[in-house]
PDB file of N, H, CA, C and O in Angstrom:
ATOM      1  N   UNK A   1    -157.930 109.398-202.560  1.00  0.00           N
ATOM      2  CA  UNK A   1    -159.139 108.643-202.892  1.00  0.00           C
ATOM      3  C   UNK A   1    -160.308 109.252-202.137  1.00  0.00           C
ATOM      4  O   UNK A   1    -160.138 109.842-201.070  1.00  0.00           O
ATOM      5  N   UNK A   2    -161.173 109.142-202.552  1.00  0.00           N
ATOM      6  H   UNK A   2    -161.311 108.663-203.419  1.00  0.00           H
ATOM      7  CA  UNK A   2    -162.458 110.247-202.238  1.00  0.00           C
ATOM      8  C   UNK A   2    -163.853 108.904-202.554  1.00  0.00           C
ATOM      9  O   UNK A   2    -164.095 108.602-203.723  1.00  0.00           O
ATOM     10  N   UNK A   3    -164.381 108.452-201.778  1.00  0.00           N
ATOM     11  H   UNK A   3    -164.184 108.698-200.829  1.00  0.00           H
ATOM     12  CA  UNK A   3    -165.338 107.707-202.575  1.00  0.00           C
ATOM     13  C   UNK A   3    -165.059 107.075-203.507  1.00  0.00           C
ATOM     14  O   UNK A   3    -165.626 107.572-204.479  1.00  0.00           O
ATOM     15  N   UNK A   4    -164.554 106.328-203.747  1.00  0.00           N
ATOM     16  H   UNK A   4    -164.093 105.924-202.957  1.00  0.00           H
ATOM     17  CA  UNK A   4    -164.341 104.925-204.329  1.00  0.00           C
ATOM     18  C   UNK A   4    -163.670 105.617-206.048  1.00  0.00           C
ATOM     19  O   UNK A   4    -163.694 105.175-207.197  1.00  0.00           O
ATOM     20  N   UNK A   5    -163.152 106.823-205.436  1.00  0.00           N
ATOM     21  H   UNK A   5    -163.132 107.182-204.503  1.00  0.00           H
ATOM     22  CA  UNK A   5    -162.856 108.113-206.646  1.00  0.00           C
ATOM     23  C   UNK A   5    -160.900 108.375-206.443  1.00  0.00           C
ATOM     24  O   UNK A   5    -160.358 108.773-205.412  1.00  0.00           O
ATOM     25  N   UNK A   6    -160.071 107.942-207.986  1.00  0.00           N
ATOM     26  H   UNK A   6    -160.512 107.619-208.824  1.00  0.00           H
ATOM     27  CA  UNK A   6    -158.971 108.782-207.453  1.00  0.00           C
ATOM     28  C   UNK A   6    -159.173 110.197-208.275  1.00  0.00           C
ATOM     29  O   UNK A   6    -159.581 110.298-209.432  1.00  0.00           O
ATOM     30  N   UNK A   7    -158.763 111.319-207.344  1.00  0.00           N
ATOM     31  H   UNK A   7    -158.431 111.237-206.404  1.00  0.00           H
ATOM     32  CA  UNK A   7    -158.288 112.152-207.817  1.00  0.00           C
ATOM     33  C   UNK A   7    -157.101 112.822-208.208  1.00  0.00           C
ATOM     34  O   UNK A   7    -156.156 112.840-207.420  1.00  0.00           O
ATOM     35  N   UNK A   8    -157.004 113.459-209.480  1.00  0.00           N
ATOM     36  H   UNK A   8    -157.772 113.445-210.121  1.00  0.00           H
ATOM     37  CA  UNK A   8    -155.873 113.828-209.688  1.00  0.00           C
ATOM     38  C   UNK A   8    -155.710 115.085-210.984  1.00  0.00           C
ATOM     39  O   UNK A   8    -156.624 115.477-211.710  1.00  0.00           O
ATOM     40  N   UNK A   9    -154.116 115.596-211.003  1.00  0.00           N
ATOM     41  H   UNK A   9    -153.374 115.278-210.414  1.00  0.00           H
ATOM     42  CA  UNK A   9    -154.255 116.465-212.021  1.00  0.00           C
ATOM     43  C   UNK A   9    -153.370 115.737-213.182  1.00  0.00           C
ATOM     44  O   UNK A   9    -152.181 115.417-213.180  1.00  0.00           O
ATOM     45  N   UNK A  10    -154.288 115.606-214.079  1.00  0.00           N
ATOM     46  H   UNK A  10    -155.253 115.866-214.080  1.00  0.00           H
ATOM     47  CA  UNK A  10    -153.629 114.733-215.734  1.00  0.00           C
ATOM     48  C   UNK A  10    -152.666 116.283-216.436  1.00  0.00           C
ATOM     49  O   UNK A  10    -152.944 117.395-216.885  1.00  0.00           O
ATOM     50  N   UNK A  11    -151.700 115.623-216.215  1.00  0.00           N
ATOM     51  H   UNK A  11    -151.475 114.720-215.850  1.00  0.00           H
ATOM     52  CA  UNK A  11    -150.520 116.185-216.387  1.00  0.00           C
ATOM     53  C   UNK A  11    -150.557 116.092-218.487  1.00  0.00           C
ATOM     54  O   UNK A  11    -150.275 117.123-219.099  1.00  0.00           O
ATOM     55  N   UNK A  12    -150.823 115.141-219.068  1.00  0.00           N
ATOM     56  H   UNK A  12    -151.052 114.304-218.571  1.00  0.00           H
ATOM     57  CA  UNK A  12    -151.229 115.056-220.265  1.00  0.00           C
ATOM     58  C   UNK A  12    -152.192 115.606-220.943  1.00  0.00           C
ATOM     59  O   UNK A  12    -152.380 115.364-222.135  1.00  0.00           O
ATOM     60  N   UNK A  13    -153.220 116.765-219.934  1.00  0.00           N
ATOM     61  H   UNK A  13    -153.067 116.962-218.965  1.00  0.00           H
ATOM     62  CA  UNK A  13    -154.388 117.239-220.513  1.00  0.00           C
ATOM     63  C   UNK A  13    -154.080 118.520-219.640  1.00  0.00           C
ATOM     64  O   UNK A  13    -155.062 118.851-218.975  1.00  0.00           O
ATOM     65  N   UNK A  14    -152.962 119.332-219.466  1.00  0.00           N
ATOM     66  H   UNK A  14    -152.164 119.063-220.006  1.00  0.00           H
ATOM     67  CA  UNK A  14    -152.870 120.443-219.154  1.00  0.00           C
ATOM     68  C   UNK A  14    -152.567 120.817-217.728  1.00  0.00           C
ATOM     69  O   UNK A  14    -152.011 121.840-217.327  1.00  0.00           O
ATOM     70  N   UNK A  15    -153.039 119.795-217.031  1.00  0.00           N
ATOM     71  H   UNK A  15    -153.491 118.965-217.357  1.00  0.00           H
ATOM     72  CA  UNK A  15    -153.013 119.247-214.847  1.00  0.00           C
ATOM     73  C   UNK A  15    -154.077 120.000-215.247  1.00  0.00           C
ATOM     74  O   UNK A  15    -153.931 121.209-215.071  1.00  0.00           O
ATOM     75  N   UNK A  16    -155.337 119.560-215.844  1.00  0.00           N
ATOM     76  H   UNK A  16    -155.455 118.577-215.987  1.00  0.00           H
ATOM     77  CA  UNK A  16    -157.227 119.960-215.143  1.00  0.00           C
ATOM     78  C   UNK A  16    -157.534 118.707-214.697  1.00  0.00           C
ATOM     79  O   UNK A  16    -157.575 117.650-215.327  1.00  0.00           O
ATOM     80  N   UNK A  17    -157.758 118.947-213.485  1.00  0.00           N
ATOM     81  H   UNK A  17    -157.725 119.806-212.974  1.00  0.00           H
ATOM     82  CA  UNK A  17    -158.725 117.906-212.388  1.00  0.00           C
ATOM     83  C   UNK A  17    -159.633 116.608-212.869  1.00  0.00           C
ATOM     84  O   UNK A  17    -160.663 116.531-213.540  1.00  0.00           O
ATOM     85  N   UNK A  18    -159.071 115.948-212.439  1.00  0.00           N
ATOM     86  H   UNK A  18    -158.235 116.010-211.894  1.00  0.00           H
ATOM     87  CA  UNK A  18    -159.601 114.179-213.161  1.00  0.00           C
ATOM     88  C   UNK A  18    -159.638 113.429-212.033  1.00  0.00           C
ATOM     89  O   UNK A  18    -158.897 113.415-211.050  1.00  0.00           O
ATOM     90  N   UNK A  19    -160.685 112.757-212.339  1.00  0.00           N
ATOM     91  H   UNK A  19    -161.286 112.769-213.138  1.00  0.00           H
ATOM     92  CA  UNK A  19    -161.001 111.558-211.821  1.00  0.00           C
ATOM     93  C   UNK A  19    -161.210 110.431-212.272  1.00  0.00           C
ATOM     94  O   UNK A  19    -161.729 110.513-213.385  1.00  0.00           O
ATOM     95  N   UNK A  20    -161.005 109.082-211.831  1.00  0.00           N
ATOM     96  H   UNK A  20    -160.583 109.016-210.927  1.00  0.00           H
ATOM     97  CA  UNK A  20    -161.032 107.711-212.023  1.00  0.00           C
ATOM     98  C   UNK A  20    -161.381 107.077-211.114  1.00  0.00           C
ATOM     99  O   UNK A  20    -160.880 107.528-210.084  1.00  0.00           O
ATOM    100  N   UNK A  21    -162.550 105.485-210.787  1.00  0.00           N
ATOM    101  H   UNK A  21    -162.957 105.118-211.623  1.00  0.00           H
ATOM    102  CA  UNK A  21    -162.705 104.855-210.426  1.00  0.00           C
ATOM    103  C   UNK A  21    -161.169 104.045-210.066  1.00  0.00           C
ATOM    104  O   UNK A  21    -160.204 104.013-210.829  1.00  0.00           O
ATOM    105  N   UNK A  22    -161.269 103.289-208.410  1.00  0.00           N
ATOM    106  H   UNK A  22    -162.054 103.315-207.790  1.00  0.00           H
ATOM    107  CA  UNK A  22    -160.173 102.634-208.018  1.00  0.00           C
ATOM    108  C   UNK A  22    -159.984 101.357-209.198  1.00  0.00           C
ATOM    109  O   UNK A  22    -158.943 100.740-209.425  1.00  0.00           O
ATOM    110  N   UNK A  23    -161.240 101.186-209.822  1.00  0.00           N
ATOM    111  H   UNK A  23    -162.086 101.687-209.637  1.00  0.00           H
ATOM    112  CA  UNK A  23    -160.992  99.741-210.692  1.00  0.00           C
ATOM    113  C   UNK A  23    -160.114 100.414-211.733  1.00  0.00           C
ATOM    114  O   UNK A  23    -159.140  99.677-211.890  1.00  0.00           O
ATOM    115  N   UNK A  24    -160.007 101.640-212.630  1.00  0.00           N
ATOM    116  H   UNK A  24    -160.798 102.238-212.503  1.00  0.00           H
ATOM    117  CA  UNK A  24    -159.510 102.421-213.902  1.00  0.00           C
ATOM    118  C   UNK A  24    -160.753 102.093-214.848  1.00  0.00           C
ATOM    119  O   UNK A  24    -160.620 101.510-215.924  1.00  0.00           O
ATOM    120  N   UNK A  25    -161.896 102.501-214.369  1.00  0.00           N
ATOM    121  H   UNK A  25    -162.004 102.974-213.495  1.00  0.00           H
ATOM    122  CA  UNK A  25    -162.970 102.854-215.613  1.00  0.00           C
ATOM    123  C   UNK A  25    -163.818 104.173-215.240  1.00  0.00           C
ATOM    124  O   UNK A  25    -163.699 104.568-214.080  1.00  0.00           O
ATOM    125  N   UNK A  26    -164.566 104.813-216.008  1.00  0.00           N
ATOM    126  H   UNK A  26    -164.663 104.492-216.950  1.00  0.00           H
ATOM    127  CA  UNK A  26    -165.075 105.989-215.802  1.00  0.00           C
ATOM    128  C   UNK A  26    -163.991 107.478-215.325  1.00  0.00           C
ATOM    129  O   UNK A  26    -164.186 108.246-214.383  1.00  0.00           O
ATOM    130  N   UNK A  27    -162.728 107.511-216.459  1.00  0.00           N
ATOM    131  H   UNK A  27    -162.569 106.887-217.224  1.00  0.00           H
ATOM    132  CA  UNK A  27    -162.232 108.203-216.278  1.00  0.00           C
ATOM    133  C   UNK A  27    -162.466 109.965-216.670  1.00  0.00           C
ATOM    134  O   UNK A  27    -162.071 110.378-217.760  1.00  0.00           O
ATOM    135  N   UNK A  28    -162.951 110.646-215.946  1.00  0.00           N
ATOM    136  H   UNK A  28    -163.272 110.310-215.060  1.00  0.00           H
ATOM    137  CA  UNK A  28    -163.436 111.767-216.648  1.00  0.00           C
ATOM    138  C   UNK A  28    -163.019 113.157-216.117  1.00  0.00           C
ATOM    139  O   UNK A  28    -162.740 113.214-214.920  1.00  0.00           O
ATOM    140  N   UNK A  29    -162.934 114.410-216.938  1.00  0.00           N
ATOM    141  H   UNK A  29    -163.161 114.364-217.911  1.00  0.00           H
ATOM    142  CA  UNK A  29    -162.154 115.554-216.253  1.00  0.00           C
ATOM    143  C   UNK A  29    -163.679 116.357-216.207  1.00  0.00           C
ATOM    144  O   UNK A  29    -164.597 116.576-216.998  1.00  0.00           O
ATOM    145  N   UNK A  30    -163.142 116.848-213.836  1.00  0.00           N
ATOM    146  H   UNK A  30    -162.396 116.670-213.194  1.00  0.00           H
ATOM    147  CA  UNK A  30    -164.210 117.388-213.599  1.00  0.00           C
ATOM    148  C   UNK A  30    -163.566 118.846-213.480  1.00  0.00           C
ATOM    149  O   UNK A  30    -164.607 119.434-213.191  1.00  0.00           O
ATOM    150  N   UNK A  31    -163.035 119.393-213.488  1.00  0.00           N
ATOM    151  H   UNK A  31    -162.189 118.914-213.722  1.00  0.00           H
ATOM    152  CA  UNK A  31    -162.612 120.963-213.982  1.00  0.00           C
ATOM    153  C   UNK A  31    -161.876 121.226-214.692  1.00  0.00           C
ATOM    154  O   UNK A  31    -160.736 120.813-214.483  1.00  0.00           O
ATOM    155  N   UNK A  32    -162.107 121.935-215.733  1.00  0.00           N
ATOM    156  H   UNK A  32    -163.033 122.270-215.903  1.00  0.00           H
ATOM    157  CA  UNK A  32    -160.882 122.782-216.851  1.00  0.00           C
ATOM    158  C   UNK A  32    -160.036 123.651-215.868  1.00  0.00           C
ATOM    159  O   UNK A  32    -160.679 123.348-214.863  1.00  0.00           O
ATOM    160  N   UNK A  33    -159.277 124.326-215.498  1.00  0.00           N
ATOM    161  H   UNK A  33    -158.755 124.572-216.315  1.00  0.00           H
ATOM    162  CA  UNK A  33    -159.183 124.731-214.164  1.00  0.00           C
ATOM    163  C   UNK A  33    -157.360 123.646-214.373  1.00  0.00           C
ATOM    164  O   UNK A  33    -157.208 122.426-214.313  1.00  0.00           O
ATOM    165  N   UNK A  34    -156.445 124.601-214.579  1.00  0.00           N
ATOM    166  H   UNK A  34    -156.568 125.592-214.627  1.00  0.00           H
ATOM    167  CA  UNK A  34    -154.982 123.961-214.900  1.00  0.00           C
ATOM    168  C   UNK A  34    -154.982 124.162-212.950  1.00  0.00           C
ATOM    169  O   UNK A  34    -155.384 125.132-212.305  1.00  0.00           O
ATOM    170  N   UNK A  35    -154.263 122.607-212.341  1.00  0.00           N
ATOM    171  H   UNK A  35    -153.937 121.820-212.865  1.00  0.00           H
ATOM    172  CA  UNK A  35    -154.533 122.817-210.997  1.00  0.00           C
ATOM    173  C   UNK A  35    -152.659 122.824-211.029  1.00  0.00           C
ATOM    174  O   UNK A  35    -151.840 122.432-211.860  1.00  0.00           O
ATOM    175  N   UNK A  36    -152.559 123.410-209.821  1.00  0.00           N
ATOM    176  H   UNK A  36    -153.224 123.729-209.146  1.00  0.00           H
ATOM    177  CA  UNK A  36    -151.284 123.663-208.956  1.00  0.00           C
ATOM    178  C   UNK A  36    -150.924 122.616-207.965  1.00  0.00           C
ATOM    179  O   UNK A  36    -150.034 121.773-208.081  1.00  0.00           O
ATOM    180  N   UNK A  37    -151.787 122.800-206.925  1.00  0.00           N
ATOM    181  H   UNK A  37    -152.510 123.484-206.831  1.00  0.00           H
ATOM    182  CA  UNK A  37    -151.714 121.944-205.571  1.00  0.00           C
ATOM    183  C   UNK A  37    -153.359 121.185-205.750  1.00  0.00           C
ATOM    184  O   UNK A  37    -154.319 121.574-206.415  1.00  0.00           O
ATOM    185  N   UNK A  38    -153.200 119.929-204.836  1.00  0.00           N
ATOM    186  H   UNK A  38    -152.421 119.613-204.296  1.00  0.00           H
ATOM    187  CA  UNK A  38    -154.305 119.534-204.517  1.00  0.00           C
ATOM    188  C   UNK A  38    -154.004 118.653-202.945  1.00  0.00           C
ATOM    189  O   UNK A  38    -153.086 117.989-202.461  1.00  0.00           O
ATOM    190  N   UNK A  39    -155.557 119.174-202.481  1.00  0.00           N
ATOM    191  H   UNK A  39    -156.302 119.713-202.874  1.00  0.00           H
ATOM    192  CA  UNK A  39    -155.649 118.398-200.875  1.00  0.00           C
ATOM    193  C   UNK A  39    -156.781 117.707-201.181  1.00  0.00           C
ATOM    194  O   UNK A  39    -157.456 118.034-202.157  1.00  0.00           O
ATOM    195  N   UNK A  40    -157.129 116.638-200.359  1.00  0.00           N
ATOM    196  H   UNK A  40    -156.581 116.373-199.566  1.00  0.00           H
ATOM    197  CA  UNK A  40    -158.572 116.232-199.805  1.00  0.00           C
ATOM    198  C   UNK A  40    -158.877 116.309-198.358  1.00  0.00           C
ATOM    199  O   UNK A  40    -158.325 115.534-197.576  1.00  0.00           O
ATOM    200  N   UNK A  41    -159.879 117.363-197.888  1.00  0.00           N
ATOM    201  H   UNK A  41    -160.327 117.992-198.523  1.00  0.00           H
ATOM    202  CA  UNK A  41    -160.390 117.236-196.692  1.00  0.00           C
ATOM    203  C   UNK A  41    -161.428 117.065-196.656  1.00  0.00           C
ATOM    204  O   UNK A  41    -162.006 117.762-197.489  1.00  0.00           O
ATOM    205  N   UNK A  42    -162.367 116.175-195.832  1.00  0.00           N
ATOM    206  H   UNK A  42    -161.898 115.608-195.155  1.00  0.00           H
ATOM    207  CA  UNK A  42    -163.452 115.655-195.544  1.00  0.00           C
ATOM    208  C   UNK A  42    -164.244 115.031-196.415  1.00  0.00           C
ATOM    209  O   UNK A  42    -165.399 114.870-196.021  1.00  0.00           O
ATOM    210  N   UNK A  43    -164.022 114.690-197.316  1.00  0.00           N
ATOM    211  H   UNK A  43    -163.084 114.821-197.637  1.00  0.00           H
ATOM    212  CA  UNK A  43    -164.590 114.545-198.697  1.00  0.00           C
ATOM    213  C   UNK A  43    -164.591 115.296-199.855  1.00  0.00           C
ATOM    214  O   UNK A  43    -165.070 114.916-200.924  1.00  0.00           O
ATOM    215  N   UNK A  44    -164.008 116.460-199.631  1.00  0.00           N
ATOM    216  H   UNK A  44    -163.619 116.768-198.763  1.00  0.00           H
ATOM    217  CA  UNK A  44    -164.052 117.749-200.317  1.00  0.00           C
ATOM    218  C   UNK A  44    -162.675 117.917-201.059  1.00  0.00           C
ATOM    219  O   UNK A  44    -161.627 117.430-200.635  1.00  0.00           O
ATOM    220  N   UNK A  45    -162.785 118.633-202.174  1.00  0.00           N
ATOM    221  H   UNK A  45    -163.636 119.028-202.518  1.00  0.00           H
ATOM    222  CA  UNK A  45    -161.099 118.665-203.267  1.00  0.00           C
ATOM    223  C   UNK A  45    -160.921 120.062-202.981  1.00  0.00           C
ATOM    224  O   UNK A  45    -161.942 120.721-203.181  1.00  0.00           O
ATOM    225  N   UNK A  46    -159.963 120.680-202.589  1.00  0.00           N
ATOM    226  H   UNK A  46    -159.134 120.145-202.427  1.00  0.00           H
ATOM    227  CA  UNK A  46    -159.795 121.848-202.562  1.00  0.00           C
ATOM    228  C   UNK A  46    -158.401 122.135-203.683  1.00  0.00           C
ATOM    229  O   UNK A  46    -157.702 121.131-203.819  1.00  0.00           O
ATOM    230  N   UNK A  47    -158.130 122.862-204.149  1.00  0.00           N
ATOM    231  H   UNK A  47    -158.697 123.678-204.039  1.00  0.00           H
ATOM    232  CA  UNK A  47    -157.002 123.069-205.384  1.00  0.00           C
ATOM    233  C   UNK A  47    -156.690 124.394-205.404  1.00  0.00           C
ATOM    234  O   UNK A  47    -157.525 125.265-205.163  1.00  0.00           O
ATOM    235  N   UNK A  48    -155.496 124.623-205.685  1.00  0.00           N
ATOM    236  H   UNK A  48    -154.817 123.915-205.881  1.00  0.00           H
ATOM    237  CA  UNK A  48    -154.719 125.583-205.794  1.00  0.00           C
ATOM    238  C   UNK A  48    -154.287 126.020-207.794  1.00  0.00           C
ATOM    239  O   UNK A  48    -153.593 125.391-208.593  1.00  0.00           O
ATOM    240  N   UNK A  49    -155.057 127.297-207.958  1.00  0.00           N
ATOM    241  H   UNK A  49    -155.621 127.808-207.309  1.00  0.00           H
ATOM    242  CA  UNK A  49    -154.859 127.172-209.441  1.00  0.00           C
ATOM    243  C   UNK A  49    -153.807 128.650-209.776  1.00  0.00           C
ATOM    244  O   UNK A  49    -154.354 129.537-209.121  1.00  0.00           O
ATOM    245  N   UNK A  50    -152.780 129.162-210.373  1.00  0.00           N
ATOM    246  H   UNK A  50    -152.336 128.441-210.905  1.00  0.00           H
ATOM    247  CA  UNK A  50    -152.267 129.959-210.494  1.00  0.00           C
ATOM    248  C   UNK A  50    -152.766 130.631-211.567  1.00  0.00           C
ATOM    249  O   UNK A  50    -152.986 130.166-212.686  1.00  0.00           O
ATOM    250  N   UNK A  51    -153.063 132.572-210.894  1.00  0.00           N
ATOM    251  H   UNK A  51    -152.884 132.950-209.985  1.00  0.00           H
ATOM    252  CA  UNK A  51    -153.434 133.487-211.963  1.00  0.00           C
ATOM    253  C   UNK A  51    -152.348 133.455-212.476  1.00  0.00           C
ATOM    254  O   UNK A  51    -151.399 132.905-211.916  1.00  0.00           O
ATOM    255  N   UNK A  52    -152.264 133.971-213.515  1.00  0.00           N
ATOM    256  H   UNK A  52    -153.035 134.417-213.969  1.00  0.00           H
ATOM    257  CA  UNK A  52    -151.675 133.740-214.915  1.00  0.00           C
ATOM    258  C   UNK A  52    -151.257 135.809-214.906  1.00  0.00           C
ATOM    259  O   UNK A  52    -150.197 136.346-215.226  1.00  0.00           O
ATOM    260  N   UNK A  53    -152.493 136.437-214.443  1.00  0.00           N
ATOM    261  H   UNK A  53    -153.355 136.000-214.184  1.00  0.00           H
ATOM    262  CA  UNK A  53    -152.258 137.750-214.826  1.00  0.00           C
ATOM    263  C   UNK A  53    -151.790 138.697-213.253  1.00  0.00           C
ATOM    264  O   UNK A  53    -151.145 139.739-213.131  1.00  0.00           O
ATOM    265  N   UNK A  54    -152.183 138.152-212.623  1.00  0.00           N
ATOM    266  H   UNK A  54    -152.707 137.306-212.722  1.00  0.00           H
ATOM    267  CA  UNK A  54    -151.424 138.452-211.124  1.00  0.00           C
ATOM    268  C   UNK A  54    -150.217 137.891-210.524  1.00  0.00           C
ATOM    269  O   UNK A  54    -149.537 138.462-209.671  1.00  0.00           O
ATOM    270  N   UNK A  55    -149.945 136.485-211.131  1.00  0.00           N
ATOM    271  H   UNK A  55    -150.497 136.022-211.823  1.00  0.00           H
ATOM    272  CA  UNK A  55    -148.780 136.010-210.431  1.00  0.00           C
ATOM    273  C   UNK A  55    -149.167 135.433-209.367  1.00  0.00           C
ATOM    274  O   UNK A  55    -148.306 134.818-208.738  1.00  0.00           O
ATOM    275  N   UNK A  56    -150.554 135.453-208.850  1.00  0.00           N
ATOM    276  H   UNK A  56    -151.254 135.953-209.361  1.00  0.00           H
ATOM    277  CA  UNK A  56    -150.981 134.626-207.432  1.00  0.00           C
ATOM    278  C   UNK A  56    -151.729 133.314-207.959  1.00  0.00           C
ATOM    279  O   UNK A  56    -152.070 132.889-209.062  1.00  0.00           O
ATOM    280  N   UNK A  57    -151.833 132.807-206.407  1.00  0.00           N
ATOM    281  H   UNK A  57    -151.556 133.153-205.511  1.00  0.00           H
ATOM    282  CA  UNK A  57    -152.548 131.733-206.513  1.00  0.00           C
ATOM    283  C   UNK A  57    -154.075 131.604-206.418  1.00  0.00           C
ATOM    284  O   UNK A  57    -154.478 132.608-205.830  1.00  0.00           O
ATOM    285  N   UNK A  58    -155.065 130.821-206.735  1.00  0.00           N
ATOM    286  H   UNK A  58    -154.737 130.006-207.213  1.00  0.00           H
ATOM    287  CA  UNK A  58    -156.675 131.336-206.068  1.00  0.00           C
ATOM    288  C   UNK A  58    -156.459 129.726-205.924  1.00  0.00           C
ATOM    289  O   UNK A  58    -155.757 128.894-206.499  1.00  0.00           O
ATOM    290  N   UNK A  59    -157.609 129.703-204.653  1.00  0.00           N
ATOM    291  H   UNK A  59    -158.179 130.379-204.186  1.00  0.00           H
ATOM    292  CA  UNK A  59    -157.952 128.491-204.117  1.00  0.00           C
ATOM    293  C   UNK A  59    -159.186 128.274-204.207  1.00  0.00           C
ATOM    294  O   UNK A  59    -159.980 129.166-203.909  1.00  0.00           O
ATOM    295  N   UNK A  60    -159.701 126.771-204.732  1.00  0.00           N
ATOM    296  H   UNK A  60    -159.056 126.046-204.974  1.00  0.00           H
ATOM    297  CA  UNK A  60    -160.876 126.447-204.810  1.00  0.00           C
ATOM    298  C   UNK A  60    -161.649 125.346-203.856  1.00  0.00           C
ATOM    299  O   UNK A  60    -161.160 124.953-202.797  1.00  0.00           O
ATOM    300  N   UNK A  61    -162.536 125.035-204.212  1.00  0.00           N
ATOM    301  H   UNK A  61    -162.934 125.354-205.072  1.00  0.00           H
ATOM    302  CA  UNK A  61    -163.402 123.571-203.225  1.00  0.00           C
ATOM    303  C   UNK A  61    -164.502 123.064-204.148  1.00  0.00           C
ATOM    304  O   UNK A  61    -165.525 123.652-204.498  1.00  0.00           O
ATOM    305  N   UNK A  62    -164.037 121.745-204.492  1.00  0.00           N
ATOM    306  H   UNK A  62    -163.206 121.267-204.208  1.00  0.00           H
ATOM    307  CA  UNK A  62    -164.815 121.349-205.301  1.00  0.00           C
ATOM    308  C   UNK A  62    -165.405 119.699-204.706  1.00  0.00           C
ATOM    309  O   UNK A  62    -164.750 118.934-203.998  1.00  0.00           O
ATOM    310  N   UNK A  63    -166.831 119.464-205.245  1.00  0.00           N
ATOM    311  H   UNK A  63    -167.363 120.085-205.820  1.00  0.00           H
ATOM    312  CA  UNK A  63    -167.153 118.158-205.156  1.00  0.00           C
ATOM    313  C   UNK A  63    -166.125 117.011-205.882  1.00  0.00           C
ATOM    314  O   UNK A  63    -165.144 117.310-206.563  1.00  0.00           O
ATOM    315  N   UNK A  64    -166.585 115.611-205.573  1.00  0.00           N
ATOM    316  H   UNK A  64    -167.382 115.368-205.020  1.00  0.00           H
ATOM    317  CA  UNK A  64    -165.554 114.600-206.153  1.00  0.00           C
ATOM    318  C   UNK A  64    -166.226 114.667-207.811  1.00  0.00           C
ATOM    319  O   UNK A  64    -165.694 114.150-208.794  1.00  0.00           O
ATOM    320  N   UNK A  65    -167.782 115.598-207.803  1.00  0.00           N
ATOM    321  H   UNK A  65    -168.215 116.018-207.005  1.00  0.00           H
ATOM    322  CA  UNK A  65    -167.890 114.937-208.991  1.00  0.00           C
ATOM    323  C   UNK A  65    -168.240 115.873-209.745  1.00  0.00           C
ATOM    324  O   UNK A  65    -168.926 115.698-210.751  1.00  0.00           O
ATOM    325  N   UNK A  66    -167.867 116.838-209.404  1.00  0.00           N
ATOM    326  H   UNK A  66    -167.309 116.980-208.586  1.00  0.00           H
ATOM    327  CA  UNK A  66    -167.534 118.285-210.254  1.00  0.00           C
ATOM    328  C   UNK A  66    -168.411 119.408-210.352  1.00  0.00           C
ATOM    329  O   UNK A  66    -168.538 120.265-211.226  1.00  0.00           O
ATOM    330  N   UNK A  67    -169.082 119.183-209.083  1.00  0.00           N
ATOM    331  H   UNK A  67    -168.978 118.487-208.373  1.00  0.00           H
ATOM    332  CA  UNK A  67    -170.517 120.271-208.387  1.00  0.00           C
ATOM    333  C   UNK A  67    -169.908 121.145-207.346  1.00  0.00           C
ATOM    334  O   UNK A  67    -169.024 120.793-206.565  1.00  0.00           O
ATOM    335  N   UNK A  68    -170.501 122.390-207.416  1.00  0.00           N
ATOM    336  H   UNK A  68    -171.219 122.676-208.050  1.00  0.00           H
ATOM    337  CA  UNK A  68    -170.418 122.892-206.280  1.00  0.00           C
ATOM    338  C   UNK A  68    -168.770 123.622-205.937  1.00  0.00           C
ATOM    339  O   UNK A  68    -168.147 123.651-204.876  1.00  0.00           O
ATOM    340  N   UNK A  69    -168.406 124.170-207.318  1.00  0.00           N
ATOM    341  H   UNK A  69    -168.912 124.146-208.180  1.00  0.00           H
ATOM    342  CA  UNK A  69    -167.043 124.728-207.279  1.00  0.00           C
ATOM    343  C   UNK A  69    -167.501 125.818-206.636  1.00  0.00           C
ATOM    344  O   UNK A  69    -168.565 126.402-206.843  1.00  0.00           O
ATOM    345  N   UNK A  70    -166.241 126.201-205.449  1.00  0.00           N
ATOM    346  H   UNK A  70    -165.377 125.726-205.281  1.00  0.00           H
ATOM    347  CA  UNK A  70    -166.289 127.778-204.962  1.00  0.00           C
ATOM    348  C   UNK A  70    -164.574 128.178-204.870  1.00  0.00           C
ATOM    349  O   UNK A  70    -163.605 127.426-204.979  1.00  0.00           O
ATOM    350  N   UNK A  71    -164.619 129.366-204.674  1.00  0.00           N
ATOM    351  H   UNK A  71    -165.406 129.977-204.586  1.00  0.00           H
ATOM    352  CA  UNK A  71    -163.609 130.458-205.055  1.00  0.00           C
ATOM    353  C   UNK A  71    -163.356 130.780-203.628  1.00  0.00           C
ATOM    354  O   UNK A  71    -164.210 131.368-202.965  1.00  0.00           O
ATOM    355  N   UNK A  72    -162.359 130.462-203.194  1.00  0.00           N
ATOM    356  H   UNK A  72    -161.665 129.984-203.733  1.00  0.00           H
ATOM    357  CA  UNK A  72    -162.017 130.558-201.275  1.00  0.00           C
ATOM    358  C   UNK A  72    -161.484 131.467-201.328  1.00  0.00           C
ATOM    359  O   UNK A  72    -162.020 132.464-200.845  1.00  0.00           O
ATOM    360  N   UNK A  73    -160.177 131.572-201.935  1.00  0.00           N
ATOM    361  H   UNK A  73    -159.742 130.761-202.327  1.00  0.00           H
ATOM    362  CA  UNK A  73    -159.398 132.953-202.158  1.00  0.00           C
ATOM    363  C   UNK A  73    -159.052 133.348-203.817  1.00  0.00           C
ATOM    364  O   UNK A  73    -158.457 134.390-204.093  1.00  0.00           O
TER     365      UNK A  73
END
């Protein structure tokens, strides 16, 4: 939970990054981005997405509300 935000990967829409209000309204997907792993630190989503053409992983950091994606590794 992130700000009154759950996050998660909707396993029914591919695992791209979703969010929902704790009540279950305003459910909406904030990255296309098929996720692997997910953490929350400090307020921040960081995700683990697997290349497809390398066989590795890249790691990202994203806002709760789908601003401010960066590319860590």
């Amino acid at each position: 939970i992130v700000s009154d935000w759950i996050v998660y990967a909707n396993a029914g829409d591919g695992n791209k990054l979703y969010r929902i209000k704790e009540d279950g309204t305003l459910k909406e997907c904030i990255s296309e981005d098929s996720i692997f792993m997910l953490s929350i630190q400090n307020g921040q989503i960081y995700y683990e997405t697997p290349d497809d053409m390398q066989a590795e992983k890249e790691l990202y950091r994203i806002e709760v509300d789908g601003s401010g994606k960066t590319k860590i590794y």
